[in-house]
LOGUMAR-575266 format. One line per 10 residues: their letters; for each residue x, y, z of N, C-alpha, C. Coordinates in steps of 0.02 Angstrom, whole numbers, plus 32768, in hexadecimal, padded with zeros to 4 digits. Example, Ala and Ser with C-alpha at 12.3 -4.5 7.8 and 13.67 -1.06 7.14 Angstrom:
// LOGUMAR-575266
AS) 8294:7EE4:8186:8267:7F1F:8186:8294:7F5B:8186  8282:7F90:8162:82AC:7FCB:8165:8285:8002:818A
//
This chain:
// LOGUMAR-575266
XXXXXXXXXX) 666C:3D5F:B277:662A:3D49:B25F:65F3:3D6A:B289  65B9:3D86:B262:6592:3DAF:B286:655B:3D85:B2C3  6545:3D9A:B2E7:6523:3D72:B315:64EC:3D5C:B2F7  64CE:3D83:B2C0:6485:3D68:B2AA:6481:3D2C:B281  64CA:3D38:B250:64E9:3CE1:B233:64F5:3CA4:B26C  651D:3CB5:B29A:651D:3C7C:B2D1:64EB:3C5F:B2E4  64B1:3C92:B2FB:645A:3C92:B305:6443:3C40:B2D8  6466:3C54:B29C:642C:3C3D:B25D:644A:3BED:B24A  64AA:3C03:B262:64B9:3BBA:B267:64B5:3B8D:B289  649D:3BB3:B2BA:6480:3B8C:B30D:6442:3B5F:B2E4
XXXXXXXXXX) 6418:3BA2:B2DA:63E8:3B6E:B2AC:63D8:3B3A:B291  6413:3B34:B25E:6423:3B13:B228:6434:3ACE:B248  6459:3AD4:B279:6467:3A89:B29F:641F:3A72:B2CF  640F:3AA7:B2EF:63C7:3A90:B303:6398:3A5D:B2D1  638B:3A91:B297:6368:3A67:B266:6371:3A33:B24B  63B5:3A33:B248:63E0:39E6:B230:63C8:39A9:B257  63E8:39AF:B283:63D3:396B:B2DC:637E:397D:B2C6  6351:3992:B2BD:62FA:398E:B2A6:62F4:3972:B274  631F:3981:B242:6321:394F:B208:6325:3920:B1F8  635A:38F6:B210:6385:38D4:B225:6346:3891:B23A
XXXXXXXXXX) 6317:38A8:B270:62E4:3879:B27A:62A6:388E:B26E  62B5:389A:B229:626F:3893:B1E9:624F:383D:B1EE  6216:3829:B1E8:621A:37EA:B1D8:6226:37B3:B1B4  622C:37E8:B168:6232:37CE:B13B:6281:37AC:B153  62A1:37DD:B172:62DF:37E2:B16D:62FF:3799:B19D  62DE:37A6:B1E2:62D4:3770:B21F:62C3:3739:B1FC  629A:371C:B1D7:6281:36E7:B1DC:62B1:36C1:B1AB  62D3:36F4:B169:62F8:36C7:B144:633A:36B2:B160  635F:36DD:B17D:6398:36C5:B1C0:6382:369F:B1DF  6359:369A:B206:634B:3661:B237:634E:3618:B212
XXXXXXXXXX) 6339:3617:B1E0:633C:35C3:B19E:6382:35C1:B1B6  63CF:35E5:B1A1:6402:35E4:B1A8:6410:35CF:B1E9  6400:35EF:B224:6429:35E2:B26E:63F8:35AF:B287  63C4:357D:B25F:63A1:3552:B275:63CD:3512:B253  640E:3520:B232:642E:34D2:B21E:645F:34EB:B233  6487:34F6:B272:64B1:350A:B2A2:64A9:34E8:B2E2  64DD:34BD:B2F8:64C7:34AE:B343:6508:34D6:B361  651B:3517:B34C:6568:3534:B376:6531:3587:B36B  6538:359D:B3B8:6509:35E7:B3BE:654D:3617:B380  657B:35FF:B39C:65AC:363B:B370:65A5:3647:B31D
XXXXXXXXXX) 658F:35ED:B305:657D:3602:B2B0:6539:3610:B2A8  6513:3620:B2EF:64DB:3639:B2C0:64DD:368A:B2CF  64EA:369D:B2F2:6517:36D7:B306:653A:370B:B2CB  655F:36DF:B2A2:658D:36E4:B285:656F:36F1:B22D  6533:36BD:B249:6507:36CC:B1F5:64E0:3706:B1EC  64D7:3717:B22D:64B1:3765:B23A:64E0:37A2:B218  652A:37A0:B242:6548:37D2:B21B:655C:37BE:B1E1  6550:378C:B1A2:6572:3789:B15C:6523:37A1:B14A  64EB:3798:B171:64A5:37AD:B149:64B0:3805:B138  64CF:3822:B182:64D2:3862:B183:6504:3871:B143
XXXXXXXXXX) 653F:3857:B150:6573:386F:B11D:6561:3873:B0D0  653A:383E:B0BC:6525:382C:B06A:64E5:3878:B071  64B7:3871:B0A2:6485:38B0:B0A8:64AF:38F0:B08C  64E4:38FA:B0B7:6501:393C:B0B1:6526:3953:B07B  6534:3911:B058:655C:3922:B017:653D:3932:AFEE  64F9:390F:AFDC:64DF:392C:AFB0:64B8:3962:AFB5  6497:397B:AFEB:6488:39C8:AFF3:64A8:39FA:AFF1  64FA:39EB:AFEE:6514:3A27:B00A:6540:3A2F:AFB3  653B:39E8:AF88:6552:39ED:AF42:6517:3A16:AF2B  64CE:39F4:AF25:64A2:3A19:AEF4:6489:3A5D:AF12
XXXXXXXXXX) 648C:3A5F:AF46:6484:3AA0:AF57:64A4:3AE8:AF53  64F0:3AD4:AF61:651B:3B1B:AF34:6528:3B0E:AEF1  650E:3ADD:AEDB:651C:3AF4:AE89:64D3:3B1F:AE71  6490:3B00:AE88:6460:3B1B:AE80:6452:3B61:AEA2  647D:3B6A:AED8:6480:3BB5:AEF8:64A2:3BEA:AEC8  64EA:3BD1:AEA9:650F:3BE9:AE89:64F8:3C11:AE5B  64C8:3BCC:AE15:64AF:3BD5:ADE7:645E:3C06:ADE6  644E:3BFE:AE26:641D:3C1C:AE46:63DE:3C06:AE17  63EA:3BC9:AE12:639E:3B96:AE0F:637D:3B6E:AE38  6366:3B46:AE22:631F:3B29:AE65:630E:3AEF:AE35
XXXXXXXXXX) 630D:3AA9:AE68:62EF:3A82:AE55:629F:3A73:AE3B  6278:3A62:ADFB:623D:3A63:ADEF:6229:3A41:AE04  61DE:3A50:AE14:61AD:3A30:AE53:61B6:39E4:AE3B  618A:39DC:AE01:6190:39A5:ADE5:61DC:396C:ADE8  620B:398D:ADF8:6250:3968:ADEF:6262:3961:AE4A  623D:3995:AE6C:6240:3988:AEC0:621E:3955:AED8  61EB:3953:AEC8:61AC:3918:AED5:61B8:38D9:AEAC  61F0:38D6:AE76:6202:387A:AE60:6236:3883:AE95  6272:38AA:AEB1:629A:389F:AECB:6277:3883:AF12  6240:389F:AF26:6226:387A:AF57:61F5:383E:AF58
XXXXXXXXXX) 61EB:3834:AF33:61D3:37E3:AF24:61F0:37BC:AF28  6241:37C8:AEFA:6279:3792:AEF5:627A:376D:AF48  6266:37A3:AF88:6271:3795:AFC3:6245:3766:AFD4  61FB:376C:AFC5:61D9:3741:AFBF:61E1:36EC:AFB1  6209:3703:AF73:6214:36B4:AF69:6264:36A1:AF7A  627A:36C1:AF8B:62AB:369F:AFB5:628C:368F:AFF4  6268:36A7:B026:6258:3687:B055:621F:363D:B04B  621C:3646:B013:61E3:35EE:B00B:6229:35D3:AFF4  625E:35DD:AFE2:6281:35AC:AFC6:62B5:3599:B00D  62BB:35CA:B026:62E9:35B4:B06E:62B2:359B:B093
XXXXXXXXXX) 6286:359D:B097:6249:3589:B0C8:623B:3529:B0C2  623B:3533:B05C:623A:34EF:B056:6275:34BD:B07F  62A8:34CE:B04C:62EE:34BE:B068:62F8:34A6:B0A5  62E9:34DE:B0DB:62DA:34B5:B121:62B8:3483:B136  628D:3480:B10F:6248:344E:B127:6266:3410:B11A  6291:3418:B0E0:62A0:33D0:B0B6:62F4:33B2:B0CF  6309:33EE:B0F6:633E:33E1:B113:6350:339D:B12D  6319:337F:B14A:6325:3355:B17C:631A:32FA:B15B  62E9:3302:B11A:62C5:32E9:B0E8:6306:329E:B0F8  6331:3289:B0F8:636C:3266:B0FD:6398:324A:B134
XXXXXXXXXX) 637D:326A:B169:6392:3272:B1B4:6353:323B:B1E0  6360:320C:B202:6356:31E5:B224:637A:31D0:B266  6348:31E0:B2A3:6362:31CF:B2DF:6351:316E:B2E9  637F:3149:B2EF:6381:311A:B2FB:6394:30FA:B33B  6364:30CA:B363:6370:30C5:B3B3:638D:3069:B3A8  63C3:3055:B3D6:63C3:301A:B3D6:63ED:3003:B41E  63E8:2FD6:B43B:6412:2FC9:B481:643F:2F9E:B48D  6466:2FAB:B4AA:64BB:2F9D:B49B:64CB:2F95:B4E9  64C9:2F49:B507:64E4:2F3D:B540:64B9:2F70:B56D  6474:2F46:B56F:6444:2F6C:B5A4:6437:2FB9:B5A0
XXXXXXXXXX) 6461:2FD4:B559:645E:3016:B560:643B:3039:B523  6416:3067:B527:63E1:3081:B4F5:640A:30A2:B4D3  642B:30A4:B48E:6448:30DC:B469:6425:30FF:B429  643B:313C:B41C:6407:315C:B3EA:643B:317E:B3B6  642C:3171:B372:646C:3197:B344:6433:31B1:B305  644A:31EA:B2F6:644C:31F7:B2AB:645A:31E0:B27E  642D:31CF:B257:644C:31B1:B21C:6422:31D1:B1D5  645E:31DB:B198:644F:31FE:B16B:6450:31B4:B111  6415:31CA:B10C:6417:31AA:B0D6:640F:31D4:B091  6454:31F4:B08D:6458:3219:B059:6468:31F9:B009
XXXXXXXXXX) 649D:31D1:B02C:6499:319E:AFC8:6492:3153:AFCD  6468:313D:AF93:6450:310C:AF8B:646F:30D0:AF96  646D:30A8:AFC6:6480:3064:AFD5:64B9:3063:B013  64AF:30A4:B035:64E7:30C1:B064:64BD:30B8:B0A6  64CC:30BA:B0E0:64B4:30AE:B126:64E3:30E6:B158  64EA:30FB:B175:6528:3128:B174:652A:3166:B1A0  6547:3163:B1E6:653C:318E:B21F:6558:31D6:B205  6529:320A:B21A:654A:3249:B200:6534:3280:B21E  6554:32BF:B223:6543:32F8:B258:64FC:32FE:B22B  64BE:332A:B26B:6479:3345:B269:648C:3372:B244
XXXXXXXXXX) 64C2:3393:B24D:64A2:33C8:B220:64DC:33D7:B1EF  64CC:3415:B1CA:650F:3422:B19C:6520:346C:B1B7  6551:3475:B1A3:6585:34BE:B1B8:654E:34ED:B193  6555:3520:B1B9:6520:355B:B1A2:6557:358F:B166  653B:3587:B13C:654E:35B1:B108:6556:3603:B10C  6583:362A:B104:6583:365B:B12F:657D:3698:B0CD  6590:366C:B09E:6596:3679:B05A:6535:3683:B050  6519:3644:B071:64C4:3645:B05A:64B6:3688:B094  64C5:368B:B0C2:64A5:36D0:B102:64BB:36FC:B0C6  6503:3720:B0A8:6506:375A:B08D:64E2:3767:B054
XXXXXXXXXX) 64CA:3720:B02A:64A8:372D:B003:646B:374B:AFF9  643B:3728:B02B:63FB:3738:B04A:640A:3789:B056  643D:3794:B078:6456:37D9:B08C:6447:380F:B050  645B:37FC:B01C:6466:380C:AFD5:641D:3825:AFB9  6403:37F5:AFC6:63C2:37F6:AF9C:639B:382B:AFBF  63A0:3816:B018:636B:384E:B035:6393:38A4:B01C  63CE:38A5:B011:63F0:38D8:B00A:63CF:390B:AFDE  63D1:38EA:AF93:63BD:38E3:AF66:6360:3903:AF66  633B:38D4:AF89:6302:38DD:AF98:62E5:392F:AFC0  6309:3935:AFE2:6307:396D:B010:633E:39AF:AFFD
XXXXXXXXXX) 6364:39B2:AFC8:6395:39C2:AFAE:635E:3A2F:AF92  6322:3A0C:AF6F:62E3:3A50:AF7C:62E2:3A6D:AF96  62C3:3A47:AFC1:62AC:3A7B:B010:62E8:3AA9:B029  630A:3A75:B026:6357:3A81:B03E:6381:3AE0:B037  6389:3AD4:AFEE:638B:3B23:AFC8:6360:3B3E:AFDE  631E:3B42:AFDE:62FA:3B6A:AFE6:6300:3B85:B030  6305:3B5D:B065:6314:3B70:B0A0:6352:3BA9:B0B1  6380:3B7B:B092:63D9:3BA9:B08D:63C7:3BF0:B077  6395:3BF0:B02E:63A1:3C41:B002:638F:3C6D:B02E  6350:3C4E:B054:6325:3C7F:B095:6359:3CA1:B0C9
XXXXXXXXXX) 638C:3C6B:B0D3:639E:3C93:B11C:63F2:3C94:B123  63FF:3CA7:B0D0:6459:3CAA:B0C3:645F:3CEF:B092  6491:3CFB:B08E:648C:3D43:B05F:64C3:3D32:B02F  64F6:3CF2:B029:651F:3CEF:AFE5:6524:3CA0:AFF7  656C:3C85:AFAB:6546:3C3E:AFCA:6578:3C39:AFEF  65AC:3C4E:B007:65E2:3C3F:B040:65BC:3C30:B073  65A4:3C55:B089:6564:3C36:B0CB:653A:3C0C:B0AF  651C:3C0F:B07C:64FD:3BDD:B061:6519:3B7D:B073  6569:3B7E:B065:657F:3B54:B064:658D:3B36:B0C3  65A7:3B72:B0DA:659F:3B75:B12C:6566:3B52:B14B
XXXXXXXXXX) 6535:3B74:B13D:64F4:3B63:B14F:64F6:3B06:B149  64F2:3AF6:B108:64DF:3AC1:B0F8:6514:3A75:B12E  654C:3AA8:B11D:656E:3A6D:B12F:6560:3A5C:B193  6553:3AA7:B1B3:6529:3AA4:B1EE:64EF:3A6D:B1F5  64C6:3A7D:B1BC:6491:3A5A:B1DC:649C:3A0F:B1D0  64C4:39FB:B195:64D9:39B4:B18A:64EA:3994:B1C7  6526:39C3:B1E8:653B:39A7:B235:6506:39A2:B26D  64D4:39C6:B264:648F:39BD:B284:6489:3976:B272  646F:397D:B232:6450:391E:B22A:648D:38E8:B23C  64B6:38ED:B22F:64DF:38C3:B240:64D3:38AA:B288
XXXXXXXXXX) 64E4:38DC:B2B1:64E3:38DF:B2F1:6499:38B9:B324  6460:38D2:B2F3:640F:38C7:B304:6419:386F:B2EB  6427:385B:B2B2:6436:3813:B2A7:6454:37E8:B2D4  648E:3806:B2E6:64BE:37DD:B316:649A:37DA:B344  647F:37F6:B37C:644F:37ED:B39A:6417:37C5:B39F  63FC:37B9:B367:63B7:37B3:B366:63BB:3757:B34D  63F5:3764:B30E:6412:3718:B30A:6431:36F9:B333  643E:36FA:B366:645C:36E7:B393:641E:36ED:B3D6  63EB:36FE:B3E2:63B3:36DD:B3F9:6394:36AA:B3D1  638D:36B6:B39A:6365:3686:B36A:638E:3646:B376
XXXXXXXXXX) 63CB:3635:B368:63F0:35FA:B365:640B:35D9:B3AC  63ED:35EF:B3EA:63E1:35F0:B429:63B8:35A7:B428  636E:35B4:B423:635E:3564:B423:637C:3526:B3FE  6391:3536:B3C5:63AF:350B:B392:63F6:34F5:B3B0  6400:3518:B3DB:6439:3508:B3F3:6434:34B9:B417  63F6:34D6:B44A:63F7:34BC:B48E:63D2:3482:B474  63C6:3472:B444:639E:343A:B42E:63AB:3406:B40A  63FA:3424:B40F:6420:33F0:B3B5:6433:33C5:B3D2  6435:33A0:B412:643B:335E:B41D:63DC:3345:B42A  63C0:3365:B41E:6364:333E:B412:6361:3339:B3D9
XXXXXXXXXX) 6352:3314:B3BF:635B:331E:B369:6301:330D:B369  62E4:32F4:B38A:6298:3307:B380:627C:3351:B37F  628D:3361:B3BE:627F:33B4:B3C9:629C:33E6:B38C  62ED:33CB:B383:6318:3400:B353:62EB:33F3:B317  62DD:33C7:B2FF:62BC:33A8:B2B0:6277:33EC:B2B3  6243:33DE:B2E8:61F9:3407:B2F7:6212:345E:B2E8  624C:345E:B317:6258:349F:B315:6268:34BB:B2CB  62A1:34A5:B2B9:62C9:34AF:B266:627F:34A7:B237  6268:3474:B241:621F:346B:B1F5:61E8:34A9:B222  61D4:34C3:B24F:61B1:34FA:B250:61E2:3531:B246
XXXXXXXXXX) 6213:354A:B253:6241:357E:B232:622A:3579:B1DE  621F:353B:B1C5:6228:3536:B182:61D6:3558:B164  61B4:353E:B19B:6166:3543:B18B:6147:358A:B186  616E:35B8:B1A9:615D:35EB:B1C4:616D:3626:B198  61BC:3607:B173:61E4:3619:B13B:61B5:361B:B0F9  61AB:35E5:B0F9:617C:35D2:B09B:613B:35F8:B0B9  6110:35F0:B0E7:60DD:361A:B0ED:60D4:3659:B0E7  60FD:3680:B10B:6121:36D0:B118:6120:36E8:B0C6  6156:36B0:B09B:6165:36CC:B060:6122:36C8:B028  6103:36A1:B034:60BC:3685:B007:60AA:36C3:B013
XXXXXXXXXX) 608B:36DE:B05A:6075:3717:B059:607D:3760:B066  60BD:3778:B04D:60FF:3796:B030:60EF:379C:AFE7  60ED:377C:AFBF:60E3:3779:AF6E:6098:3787:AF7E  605D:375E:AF9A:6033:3783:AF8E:6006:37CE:AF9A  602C:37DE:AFCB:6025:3821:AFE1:6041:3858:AFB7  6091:3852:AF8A:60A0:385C:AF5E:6069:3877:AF16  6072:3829:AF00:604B:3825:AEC5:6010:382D:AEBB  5FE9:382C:AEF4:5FA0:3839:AF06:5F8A:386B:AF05  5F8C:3872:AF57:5F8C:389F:AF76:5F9C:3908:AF62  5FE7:38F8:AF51:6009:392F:AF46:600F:3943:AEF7
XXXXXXXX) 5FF8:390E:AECE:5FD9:390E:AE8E:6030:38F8:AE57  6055:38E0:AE65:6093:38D3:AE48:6078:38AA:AE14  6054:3875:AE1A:603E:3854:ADCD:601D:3877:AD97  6000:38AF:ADB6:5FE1:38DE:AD7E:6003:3909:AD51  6044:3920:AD92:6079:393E:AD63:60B6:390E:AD31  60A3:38BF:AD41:60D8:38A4:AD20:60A4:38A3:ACDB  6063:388E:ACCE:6049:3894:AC89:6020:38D4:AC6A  6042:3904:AC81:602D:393D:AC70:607B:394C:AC3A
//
């Protein structure tokens, strides 16, 4: 393999781990490793974000290399909205996470005790874990969509600096291991406080509903920068 390809796959993983902590990208993982109290599953949701990312760039991209087409602007810019509103919908989600969850204090032989309690169905009272298992199926999905979303740029980057799609395919699957790699990392700081907090369930609650807040906000103005801004509503009624 020539040195100037190695050069470019060096690259390619560079750019990946940069990608990787896009914000769009950060903020919708973090919803995920914010209903985790184990560092390893939020860790763990980082690389299924990367894996679902990489599948679908590295599917639409050598078929579209192959066929030697290009996604239309108009069809790049809904694929990036969809991102938009997935982050108000994971954003919500979080906020409302907790909507059912009640810390309850009562004392038991001179002694102050404090439990969770979930009032999930009607006429039930009923001790139950804070949180739920982090979905590692919802991280690849999210994975999917940004894939999908960035799937454009994506080709266009590869055609620049590959000469068939065998490298084409090289390349891609390089920089996937970039993001992968930049996630695991980065999710695994993010799910750091959430960790250290999942026996506070005041603090964990503040923390998880601003993850959520930050999420639906980010994405509100995501769509409108989109549709505004970058003129995507003009091209949907045109």
């Amino acid at each position: 393999m020539e040195i100037g390809l190695l050069s470019i796959l060096g690259l390619g993983f560079v750019l990946g781990i940069k990608h990787a902590i896009e914000p769009d990208h950060v903020i919708a993982v973090s919803t995920i490793a914010s209903q985790s109290k184990k560092l390893l599953r939020s860790s763990l949701a980082g690389v299924f974000w990367g894996i679902g990312h990489t599948a679908t760039l590295f599917i639409i991209g050598i078929v579209l290399i192959l066929m030697k087409g290009e996604i239309p602007e108009k069809w790049a810019m809904s694929l990036e909205f969809l991102v938009g509103i997935m982050l108000v919908y994971l954003g919500i989600t979080t906020i409302l996470s907790f909507r059912n969850i009640h810390l309850h204090k009562h004392e038991h032989n001179g002694e102050l005790h404090k439990h969770v309690h979930s009032h999930d169905h009607i006429g039930t009272h009923e001790h139950s874990p804070q949180y739920k298992k982090v979905s590692y199926l919802k991280s690849m999905l999210i994975g999917l969509i940004h894939g999908l979303a960035g799937s454009g740029a994506m080709i266009v980057l590869t055609m620049s600096t590959v000469n068939n799609a065998w490298e084409a395919a090289v390349y891609i699957l390089i920089f996937g291991t970039g993001t992968v790699i930049g996630m695991l990392f980065f999710t695994t700081l993010i799910g750091i406080p959430f960790v250290f907090s999942a026996k506070k369930f005041s603090l964990n609650r503040a923390l998880t509903q601003f993850t959520g807040v930050i999420s639906t906000v980010f994405g509100i103005y995501y769509m409108y920068n989109l549709g505004i801004t970058e003129g995507l509503f003009k091209l949907w009624i045109q």
